[in-house]
N, C-alpha and C positions, 0 to 999 in steps of 0.2 A: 364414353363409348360402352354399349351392353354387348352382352353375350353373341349375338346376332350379328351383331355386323363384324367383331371378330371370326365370326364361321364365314362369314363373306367375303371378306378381308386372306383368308387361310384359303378358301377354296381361288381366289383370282391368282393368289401365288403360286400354286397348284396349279394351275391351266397356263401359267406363263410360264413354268418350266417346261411341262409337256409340250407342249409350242416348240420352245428350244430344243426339247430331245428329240423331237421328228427331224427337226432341220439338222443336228447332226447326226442322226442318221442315215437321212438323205446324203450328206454330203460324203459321209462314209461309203455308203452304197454305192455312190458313184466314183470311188476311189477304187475301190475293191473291182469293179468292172471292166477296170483299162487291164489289158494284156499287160502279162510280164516280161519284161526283157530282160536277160543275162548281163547282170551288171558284176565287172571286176575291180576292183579299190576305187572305188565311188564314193564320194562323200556328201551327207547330206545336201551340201547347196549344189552339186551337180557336176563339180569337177573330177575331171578324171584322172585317176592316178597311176594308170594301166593303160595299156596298146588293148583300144575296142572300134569296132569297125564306128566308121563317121555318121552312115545311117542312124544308129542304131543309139549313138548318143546327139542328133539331132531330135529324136525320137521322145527320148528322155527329158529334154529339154523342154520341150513344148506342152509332157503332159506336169512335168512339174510347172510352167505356167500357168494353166491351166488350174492347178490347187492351189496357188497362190493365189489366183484371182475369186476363187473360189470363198477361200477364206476370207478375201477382203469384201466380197460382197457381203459375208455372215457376221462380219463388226459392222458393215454401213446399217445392214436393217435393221440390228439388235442394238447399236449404240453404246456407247462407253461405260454408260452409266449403271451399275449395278441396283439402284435403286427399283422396284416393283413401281411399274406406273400410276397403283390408286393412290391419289392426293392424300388420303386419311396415315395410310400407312406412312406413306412419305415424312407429313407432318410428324409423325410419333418418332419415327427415326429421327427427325431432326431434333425433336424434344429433350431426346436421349443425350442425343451428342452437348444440344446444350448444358443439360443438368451433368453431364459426365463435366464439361469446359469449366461451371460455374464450381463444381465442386473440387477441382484443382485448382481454380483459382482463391475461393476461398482458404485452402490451406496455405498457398502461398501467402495472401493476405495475413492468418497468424503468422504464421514465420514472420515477416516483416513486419507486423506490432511488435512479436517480443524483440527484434533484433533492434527495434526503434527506440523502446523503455529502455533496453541496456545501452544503447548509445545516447542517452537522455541523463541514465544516472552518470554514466562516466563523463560527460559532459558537466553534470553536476560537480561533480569533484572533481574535475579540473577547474571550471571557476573558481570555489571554495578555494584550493590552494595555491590559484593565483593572488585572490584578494587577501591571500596571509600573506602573501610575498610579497604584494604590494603594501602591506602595512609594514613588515618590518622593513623592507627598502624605504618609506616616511617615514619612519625612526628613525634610523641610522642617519637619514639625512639631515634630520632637525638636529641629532646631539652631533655630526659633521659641523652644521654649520653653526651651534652654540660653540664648539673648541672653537672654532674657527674663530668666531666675536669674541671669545674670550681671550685668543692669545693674540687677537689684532688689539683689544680694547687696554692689553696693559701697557701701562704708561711709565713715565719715568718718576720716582719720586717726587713728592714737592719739596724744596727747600726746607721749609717748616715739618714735615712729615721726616727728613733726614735728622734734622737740630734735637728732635725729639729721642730719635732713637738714639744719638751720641747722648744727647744729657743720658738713658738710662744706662748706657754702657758704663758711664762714667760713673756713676751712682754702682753699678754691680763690681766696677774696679775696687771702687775706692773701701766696700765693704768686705772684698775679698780681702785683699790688702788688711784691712783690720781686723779679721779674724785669725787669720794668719799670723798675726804679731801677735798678739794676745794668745792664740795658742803656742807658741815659742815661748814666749814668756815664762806660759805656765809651767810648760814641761823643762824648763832652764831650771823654774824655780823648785820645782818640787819634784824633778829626776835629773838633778844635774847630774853633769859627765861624769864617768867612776874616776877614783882618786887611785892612784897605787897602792895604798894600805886596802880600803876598800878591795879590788881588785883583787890583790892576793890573799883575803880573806873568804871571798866567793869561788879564786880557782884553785885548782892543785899550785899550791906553792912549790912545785919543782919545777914547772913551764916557767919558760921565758916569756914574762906580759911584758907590752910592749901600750902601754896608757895613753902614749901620745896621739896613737891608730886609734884609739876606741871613738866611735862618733855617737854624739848625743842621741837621744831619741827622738827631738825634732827630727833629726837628720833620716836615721831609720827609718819614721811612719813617711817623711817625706820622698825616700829612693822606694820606698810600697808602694806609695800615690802612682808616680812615673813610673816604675813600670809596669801599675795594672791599667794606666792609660794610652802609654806609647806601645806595649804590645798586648793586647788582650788576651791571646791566645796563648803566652807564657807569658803570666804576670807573677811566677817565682822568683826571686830572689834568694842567693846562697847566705848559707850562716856561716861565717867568715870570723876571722878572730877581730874584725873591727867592730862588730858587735858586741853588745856584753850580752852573757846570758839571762843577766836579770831583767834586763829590757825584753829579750825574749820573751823568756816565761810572765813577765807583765802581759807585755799583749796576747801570748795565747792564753791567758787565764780570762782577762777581760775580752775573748775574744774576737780583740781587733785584727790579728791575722792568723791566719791558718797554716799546718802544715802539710807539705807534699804527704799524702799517704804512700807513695813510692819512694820518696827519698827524704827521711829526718832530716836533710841536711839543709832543706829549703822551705820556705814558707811565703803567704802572698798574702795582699791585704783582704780582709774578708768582704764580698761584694755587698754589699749593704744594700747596693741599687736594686737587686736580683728577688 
């Protein structure tokens, strides 16, 4: 649309108002025209809240009728509509309101793309750490049900698989057993028991020795063995006068046991396994 017909456009809106402001002035001018009557607490719609002669608010009544109808004649010819009658203008108004409609709707539109991308990533990661839950939940149920076949699958020995394990028991018996004698043996033969001459040549010859108590040293390394097996967590043993001290000092020199650093008076076999 040019210049021109906007001037045309500008001057008809201009003639439709002046239109309207004759009419209410007419309508005013004929309100201004009716005689005044003495009105006492009267309220705009006409009731009366005051002692006034009955004339005189019959009176009232009729010409406020009368602007009442007045004014509904001046919506019937002018009509509701605030729009200016030229089709052109019309159109551009309407134009307006659309591009105003398309252009909130557009923003709404972003808003709900990014609100859609972030419901999309979070949707992402919630998948993702479902299908990790679901893999370690198949794991756990495969090695479930692997114990499971495993402890359904064992069986009872075979006969022959038992025969087997007695012959080696029997084979570990019988080597313990001869090791054992042979080292008794040794130790009989090359640390036999003290003698009483012996004896009180090694202790204070003013003590009462008593030779018949003294126990070999089989005996000795053997009450070491028992109690560093039967209780591990005191595997001391006291130095007692059934001991000799030369068996002592034998095995802590070679040594085979050790003594209490708390108490000289005890000593244990030394862990060898450790």
């Amino acid at each position: 649309m040019d210049i021109n017909t906007s001037e045309v456009d500008m001057e008809e809106i201009k003639a439709q108002c002046e239109h309207n402001w004759r009419k209410l002035k007419s309508v005013q001018s004929e309100l201004q025209s009716l005689p005044a009557f003495p009105l006492q607490n009267i309220t705009d719609t006409g009731a009366v809240g005051g002692e006034i002669d009955g004339n005189c608010s019959l009176e009232l009544l009729k010409w406020h009728e009368k602007r009442l109808k007045a004014e509904l004649l001046l919506l019937e010819e002018n009509g509701p509509s605030t729009l200016p009658e030229n089709k052109e203008i019309q159109r551009l108004v309407l134009e307006q309101n659309q591009l105003k409609s398309s252009e909130q709707l557009e923003e709404v539109l972003v808003f709900f793309r990014a609100k859609r991308s972030e419901v999309i990533d979070e949707l992402k990661r919630e998948e993702e750490t479902s299908s990790e839950l679901q893999r370690v939940n198949e794991t756990l149920k495969k090695k479930l049900s692997s114990c499971s076949v495993e402890t359904s699958g064992e069986s009872v020995p075979s006969p022959s698989h038992m025969q087997d394990i007695s012959a080696k028991l029997s084979k570990i018996n019988t080597k313990h057993k001869f090791f054992r004698n042979e080292l008794k043996q040794i130790l009989n033969q090359h640390f036999p028991a003290p003698q009483h001459r012996t004896a009180a040549a090694t202790l204070n010859e003013s003590r009462d020795i008593d030779v018949s108590n003294m126990l070999p040293l089989s005996s000795v390394i053997g009450k070491l063995i028992e109690q560093s097996l039967n209780t591990p967590a005191q595997p001391y043993i006291d130095i007692d006068e059934t001991i000799w001290p030369y068996h002592v000092e034998l095995l802590l020199r070679f040594q085979i046991a050790l003594k209490d650093p708390q108490n000289s008076k005890r000593m244990k076999l030394t862990p060898f396994h450790l």
